[in-house]
C-alpha positions as a printed Julia matrix, in Angstrom:
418×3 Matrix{Float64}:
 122.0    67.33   81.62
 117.73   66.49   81.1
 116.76   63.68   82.62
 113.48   62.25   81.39
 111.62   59.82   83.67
 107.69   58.67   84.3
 105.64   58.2    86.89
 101.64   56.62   86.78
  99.48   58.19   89.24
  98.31   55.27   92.15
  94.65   56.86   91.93
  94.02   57.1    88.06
  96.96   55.38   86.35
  97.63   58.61   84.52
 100.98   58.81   83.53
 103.3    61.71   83.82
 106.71   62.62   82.34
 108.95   64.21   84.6
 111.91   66.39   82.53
 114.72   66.38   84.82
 117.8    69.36   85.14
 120.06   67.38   86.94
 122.61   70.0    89.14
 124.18   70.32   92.38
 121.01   70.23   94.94
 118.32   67.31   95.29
 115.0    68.51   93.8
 112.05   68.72   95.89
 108.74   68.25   93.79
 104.93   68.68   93.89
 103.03   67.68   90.96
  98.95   67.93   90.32
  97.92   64.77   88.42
  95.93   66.45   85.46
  93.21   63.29   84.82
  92.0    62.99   89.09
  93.71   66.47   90.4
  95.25   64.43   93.44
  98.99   65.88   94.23
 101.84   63.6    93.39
 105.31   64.52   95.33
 108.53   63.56   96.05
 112.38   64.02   95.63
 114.99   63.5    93.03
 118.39   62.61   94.66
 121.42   64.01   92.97
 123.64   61.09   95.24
 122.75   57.95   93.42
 120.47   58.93   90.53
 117.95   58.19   92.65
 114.01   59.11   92.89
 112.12   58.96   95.83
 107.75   59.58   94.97
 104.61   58.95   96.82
 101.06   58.26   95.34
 102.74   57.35   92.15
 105.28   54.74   90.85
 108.4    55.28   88.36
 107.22   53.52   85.37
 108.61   52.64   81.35
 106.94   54.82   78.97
 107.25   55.33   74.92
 103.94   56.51   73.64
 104.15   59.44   70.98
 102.01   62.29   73.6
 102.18   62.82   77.48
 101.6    64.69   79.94
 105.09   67.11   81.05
 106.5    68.29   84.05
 109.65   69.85   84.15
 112.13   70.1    87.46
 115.05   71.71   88.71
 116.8    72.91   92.21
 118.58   75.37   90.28
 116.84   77.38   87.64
 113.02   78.31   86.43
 111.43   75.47   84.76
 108.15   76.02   82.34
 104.99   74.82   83.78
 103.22   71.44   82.79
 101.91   70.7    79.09
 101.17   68.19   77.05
 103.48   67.44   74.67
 105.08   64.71   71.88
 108.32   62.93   72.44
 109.84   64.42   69.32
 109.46   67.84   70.3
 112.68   69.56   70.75
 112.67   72.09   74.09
 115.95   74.3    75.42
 116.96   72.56   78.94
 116.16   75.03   81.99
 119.69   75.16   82.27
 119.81   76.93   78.74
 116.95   78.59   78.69
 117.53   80.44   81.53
 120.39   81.81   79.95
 117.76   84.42   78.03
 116.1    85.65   81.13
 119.51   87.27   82.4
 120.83   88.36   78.33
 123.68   86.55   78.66
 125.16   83.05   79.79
 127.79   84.01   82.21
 125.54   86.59   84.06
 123.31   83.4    84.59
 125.89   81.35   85.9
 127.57   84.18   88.19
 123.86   85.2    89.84
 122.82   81.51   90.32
 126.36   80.45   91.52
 126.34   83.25   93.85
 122.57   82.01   95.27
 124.15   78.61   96.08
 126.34   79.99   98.13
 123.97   80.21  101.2
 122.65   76.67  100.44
 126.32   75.19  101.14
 126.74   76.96  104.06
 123.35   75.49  105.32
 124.66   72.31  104.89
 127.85   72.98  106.8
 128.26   75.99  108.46
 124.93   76.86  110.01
 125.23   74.82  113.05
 128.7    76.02  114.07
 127.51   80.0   113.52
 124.69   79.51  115.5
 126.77   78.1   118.12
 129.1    81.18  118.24
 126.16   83.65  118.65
 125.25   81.36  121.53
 128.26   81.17  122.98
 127.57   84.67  123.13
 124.14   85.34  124.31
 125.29   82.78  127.1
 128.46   85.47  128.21
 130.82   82.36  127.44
 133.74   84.48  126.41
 136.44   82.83  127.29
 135.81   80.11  124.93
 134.1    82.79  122.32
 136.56   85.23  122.38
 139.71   81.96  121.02
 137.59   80.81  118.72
 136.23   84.11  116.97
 139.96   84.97  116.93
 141.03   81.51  115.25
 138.51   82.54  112.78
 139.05   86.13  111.47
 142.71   85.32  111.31
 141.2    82.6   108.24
 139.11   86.1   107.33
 141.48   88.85  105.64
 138.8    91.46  104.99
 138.09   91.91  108.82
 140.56   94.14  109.77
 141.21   93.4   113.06
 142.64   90.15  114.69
 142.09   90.42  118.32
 138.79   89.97  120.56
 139.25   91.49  123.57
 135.77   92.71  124.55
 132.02   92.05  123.84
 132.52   95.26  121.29
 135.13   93.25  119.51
 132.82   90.37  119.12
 130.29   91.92  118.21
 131.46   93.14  115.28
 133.06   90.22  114.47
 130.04   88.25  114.78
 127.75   90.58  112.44
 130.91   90.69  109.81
 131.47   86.84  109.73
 127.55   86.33  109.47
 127.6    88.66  106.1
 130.7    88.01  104.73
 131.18   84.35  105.0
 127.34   82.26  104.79
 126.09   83.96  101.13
 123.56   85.91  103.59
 124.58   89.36  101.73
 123.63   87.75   98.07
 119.86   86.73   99.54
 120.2    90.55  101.09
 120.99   91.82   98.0
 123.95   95.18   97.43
 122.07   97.83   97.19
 119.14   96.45  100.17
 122.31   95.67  102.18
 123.87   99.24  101.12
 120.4   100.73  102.45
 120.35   98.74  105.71
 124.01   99.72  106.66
 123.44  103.07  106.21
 120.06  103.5   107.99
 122.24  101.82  110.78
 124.35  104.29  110.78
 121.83  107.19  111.87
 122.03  105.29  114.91
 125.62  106.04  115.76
 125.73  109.22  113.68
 123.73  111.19  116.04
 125.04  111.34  119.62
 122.9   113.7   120.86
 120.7   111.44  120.76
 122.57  109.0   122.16
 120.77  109.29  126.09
 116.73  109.15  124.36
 118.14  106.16  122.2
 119.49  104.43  125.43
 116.27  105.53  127.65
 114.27  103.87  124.36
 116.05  100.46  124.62
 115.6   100.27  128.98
 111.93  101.8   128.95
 111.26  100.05  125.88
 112.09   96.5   126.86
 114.55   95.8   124.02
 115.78   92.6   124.88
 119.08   92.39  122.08
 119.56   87.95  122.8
 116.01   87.53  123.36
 115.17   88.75  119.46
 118.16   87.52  117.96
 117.5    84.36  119.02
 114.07   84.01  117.76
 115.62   85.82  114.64
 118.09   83.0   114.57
 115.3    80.35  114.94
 114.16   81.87  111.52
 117.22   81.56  110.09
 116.94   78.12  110.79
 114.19   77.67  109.35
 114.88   79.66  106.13
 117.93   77.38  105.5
 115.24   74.27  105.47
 113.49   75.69  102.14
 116.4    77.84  100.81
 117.26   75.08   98.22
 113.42   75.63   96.44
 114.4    79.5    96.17
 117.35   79.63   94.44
 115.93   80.35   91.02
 113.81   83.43   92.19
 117.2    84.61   94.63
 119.49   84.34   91.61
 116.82   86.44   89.71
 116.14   88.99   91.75
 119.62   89.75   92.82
 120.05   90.9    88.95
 116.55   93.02   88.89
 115.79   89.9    86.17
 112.76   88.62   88.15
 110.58   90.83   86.2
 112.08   88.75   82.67
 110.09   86.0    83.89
 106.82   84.98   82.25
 104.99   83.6    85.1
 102.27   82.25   83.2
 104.31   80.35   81.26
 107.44   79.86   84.13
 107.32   78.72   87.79
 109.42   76.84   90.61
 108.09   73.13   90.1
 110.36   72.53   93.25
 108.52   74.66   95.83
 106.34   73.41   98.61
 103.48   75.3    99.59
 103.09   74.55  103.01
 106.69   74.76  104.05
 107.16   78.01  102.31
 103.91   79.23  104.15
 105.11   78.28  107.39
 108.17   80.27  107.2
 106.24   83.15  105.45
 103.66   83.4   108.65
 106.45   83.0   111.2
 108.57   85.35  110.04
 105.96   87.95  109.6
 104.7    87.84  112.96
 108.29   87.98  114.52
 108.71   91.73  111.94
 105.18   92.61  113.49
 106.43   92.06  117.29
 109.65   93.86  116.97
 108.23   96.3   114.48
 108.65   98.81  117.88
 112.13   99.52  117.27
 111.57  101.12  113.72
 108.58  102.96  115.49
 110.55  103.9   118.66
 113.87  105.33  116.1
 111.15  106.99  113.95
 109.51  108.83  116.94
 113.31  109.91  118.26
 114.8   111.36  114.81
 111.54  112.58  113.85
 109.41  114.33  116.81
 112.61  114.2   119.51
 110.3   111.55  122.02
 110.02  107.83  121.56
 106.59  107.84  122.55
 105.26  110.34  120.28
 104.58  108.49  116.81
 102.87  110.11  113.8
  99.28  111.31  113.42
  99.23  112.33  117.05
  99.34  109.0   118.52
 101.04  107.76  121.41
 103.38  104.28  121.97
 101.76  102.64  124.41
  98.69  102.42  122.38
 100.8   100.8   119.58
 102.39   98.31  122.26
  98.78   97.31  123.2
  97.56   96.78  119.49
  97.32   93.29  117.81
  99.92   92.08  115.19
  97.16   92.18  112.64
  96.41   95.85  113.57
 100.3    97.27  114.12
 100.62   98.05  110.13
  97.16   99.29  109.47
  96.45  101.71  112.21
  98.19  104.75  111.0
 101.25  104.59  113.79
 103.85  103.92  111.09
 105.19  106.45  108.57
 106.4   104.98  105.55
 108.3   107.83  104.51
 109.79  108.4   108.06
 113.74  107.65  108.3
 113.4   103.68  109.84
 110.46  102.71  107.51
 111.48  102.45  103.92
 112.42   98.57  104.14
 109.46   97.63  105.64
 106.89   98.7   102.6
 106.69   95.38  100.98
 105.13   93.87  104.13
 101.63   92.34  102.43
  99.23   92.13  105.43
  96.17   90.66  103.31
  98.34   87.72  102.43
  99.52   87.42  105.92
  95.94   87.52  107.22
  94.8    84.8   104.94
  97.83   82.56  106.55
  97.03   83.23  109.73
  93.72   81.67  109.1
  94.33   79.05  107.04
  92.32   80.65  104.23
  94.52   80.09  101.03
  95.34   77.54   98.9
  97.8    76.2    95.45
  97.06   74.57   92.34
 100.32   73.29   91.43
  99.3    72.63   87.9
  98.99   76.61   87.41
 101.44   77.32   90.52
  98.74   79.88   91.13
  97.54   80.5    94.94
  94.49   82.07   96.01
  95.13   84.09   99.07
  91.4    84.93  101.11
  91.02   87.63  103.71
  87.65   88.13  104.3
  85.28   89.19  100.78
  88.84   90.03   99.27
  91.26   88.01   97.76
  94.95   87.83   96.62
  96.02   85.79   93.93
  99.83   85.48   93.53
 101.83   83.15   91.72
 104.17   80.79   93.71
 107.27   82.39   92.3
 105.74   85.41   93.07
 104.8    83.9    97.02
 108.52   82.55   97.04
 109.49   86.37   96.31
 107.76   87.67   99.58
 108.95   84.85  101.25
 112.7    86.27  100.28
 111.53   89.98  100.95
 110.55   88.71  105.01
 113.94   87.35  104.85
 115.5    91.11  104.21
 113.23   92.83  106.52
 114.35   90.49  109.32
 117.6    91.68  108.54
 117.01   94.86  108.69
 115.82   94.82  112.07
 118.71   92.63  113.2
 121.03   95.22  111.94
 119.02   97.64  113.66
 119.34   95.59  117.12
 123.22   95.32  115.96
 123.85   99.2   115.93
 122.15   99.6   119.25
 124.19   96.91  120.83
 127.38   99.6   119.92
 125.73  102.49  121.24
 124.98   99.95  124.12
 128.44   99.28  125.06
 129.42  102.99  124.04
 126.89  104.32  126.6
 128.62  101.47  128.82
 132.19  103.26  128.37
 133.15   99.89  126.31
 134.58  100.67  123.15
 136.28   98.42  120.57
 140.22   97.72  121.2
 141.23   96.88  117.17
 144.46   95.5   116.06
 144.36   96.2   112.45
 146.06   93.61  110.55
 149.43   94.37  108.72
């Protein structure tokens, strides 16, 4: 159901309709005030009805034209206008029905994007506790409680966790199978990442380079997941403002969207910034293990990279200069996922050189005498796209764990459920 309430700015009085999609997730918001441009944000409370704002106060209001914002957790809502209380508008809930053709592909795709929102609310904590169990070689207590939960879990096929091999893969198949993870991943990314993985294993003569890469190459496995996990974290925080554009581009129906006309009201800038910068940088320092793989399938040497130029060198460059200094192939076998990697708009983070109009949801992205302008659904999109990349990498790191423990003579001990 459309909620309509108002709010009157604290600077200039202006006063400002705010059309509500009630649904299952509070609504963040972030609204320009169109008379004195100052920003005007807050939170709508599913529990309670309730409506939390700053720099404005919820007001009566009945006069014939106003000023329109329009809000939802859930779906794309249509950017502000002006418009009269008789005009008749679909609800975001029905209108974005047309974006995907059809109603129940819309519900399926955004159902499946809240999937990972509930498990942020309740199962995050107790995952990330099981991988750190694990980086902490508790696996005594690991090893019970993994068990007690595949047995819950009838696609794993195994029901015993007798090694680190074991839990291993029962880690990385509880992590996709259980959190909504593989809808934000996406089939065919995820179909892409497991088989890239696979050239890992799938080539055992080069199983001794591979190995020499990870000692020589200071591939700490915990120390990265961790800091991947960290991200995780911190994707959960601002997951709820990205379910629109998740649901959307899951279906290839991102591209439906208007974006002058259609936005995520809900989105916060800064927060979504925050994440965007941190998990760039954390790609950009562990962007050696696609470089090291490349230089192993493709020249037979981990320290030979393309164009003639040499590891080390790349190991000594700055973040900024890794993707731009010709020591990455993007056709090579490890690079594919990594295109959509925007270092302009990263550059402008770093230096706190961009900025939003909410009214427009447009931002302005500065590095140096160029510029990037993107929308916010559009930002919110990368945002997603960092997301898969770090994946990528961590099922990288997850494949060379196995040949790890298979260079280690540990190999998995299954019991394959009847």
């Amino acid at each position: 159901m459309v909620h309509n309430e108002f709010v009157q700015c604290n600077a200039c009085k202006m006063k400002i309709n705010l059309r509500i999609q009630i649904g299952y997730f509070d609504i963040p918001f972030y609204v320009c005030c169109p008379e004195c441009h100052s920003t005007i944000h807050g939170k709508v409370l599913v529990k309670g009805n309730k409506i939390n704002v700053e720099n404005a106060n919820m007001i009566q209001f009945s006069n014939e034209e106003f000023y329109s914002v329009e809000l939802s957790a859930e779906f794309p809502t249509r950017k502000a206008i002006y418009k009269k209380m008789a005009d008749i508008e679909y609800s975001p809930y029905i209108r974005n029905h047309s974006f995907y053709g059809d109603p129940i592909t819309a519900t399926i795709r955004t159902q499946e994007a809240m999937v990972f929102a509930n498990f942020a609310q309740s199962g995050l904590n107790k995952m990330k506790q099981n991988f750190e169990l694990f980086w902490n070689d508790q696996d005594k207590i690991l090893f019970t409680r993994i068990e007690n939960m595949i047995k819950q879990q009838s696609h794993i096929p195994f029901s015993e966790i007798k090694n680190k091999f074991d839990v291993t893969i029962a880690l990385h198949q509880l992590l996709l199978t259980t959190t909504g993870i593989s809808v934000i991943i996406g089939k065919d990314s995820l179909r892409e990442y497991t088989e890239i993985g696979k050239l890992v294993l799938g080539s055992p003569n080069l199983f001794i380079k591979i190995d020499d890469f990870i000692i020589n190459g200071e591939v700490d496995f915990n120390h990265i997941e961790k800091k991947g996990f960290k991200l995780i974290e911190l994707f959960a925080k601002i997951y709820e403002q990205l379910i629109p554009v998740i649901a959307l581009k899951n279906g290839d129906f991102l591209k439906n969207i208007d974006k002058d006309q259609y936005g995520i009201m809900t989105a916060n800038f800064d927060e979504l910034t925050d994440f965007y910068a941190k998990s760039y940088e954390w790609i950009l320092d562990n962007l050696k293990i696609i470089l090291g793989l490349n230089n192993i399938f493709v020249r037979g040497d981990s320290t030979k990279c393309v164009n003639e130029k040499k590891y080390q060198n790349f190991i000594k460059e700055s973040n900024g200069n890794k993707m731009k200094n010709g020591y990455i192939d993007e056709t090579e076998p490890f690079s594919k996922p990594i295109s959509s990697l925007n270092n302009r708009v990263r550059n402008a983070i770093q230096h706190f050189d961009s900025e939003i109009d909410y009214e427009t949801q447009l931002i302005t992205f500065k590095d140096g005498n160029k510029s990037v302008d993107l929308y916010l659904i559009e930002f919110a999109d990368l945002c997603i796209e960092n997301f898969r990349i770090m994946f990528y990498i961590l099922e990288l790191i997850y494949n060379l764990r196995k040949l790890d423990f298979i260079q280690k003579k540990i190999v998995p001990s299954f019991v394959v459920k009847e």
